[in-house]
N, C-alpha and C positions, 0 to 999 in steps of 0.2 A: 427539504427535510425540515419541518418546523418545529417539529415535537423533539430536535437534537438534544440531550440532557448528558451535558459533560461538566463535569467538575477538575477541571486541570490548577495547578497552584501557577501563580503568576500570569494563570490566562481571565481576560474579560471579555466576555461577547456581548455585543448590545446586539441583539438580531432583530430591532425594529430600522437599524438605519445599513443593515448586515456588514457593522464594521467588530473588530476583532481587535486584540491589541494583546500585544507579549511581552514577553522578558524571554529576551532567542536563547531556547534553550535548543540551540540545533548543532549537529558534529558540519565540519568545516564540509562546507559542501562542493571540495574538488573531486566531482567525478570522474574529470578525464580520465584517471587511473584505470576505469573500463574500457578503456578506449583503443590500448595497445592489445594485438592478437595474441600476444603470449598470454597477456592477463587473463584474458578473455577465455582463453582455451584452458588454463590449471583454475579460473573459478569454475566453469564447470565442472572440472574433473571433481575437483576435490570440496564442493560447497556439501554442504551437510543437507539431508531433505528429512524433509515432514515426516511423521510416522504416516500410514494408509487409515487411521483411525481419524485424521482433523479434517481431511478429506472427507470421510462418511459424514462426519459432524455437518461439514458446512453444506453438504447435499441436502442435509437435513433442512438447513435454514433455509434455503435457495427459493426466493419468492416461486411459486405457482406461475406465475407468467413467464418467468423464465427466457424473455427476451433476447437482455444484453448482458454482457459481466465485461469489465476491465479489470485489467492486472497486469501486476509489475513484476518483470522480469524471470528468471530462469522459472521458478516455481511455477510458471503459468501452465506448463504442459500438462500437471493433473488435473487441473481445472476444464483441458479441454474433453475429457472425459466425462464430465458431467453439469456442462453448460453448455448453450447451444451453441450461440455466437461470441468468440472472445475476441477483445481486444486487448494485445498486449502492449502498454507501454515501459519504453525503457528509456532511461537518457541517452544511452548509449549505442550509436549507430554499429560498433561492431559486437554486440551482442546481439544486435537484431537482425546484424546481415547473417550470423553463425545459426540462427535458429530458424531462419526464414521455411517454408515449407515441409516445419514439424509436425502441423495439422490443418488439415482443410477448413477448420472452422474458427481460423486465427487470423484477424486484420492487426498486422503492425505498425505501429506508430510511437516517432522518437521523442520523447515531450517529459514535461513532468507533472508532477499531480498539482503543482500550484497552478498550471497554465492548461486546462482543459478545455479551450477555445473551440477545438475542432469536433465536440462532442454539444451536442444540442442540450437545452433544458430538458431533465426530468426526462434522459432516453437509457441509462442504464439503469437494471434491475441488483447489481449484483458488483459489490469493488471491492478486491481482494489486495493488501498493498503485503505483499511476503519478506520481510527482512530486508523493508526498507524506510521503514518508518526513522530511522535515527538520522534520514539524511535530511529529514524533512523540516520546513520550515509548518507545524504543525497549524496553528491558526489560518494561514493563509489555506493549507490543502484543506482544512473541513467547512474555509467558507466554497471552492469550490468545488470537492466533489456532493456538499451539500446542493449545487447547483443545478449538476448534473444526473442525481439520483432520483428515479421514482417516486413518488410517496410509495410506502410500503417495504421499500428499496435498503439494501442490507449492505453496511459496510463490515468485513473481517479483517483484522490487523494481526497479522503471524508472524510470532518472532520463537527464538530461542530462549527469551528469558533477558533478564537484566544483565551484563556484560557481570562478574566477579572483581572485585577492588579490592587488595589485600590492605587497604589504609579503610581501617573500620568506618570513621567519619565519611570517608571522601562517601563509601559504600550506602551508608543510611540516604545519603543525599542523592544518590541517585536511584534509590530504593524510592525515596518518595515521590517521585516523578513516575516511574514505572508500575506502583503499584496501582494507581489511577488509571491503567489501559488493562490490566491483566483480566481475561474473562477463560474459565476452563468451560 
């Protein structure tokens, strides 16, 4: 992806040597927390899902070739309605033993978006990361799924919005981090 045009505060990319450099603004990344079956079984129950309206939207974006899409975690099953081939990745092996033959057109794989090794250059068309963007160490995942993307290749980032902080300051500060991803 070489036309990448982000402006994050605290981030530099030099993309002629495709190195990257941060100030980690990332939440403490213990996921094992998905890992226990009880967890695993009340986040499904009770996670909040997309309206059917970001859905139609991102049908819309969906390159014409239409090849590959990847995505993370539970959000992935309305994707497989309107992609051909998905691959979902999750960190976590019991989310993905729990979902295993949701849809015939879903290869799973337990990895995460920094470490896209088993995904060739420039072979997905299409990476949807669903409300998991905060766990991410942000520079390192857009040098690789910059890697693995298409030219023409479309990344979507779905969340619910910036978390509410009833400490007005703490609030503005994480306002300005969030408002540099938000696209309607």
């Amino acid at each position: 992806m070489k036309n990448l045009h982000l402006k994050v505060p605290g981030v530099k990319v030099d993309r002629s040597q495709g190195e990257v450099e941060s100030k980690k603004f990332i939440m403490n990344p213990t996921y094992r927390r998905f890992e226990d079956k009880e967890h695993v079984t009340g986040y499904a129950k009770y996670q909040p899902s997309y309206p059917k309206e970001l859905y139609d939207k991102t049908k819309n974006v969906l390159p014409a070739i239409g090849r590959k899409h990847a995505s993370s975690g539970q959000r992935t099953f309305p994707l497989t309605k309107i992609c051909k081939h998905v691959i979902w990745i999750d960190v976590s092996r019991e989310q993905i033993s729990k979902a295993r033959k949701a849809a015939s057109n879903i290869d799973y794989r337990v990895g995460q978006a920094k470490d896209l090794s088993f995904l060739g250059d420039g072979t997905i068309d299409f990476m949807a990361v669903a409300t998991a963007i905060h766990w991410m160490d942000i520079p390192i995942c857009i040098r690789e799924v910059s890697r693995v993307l298409r030219p023409g290749g479309v990344v979507a980032v779905y969340s619910f919005g910036p978390d509410t902080i009833h400490n007005k300051e703490a609030h503005q500060l994480v306002w300005e981090v969030y408002k540099h991803y938000i696209v309607l």
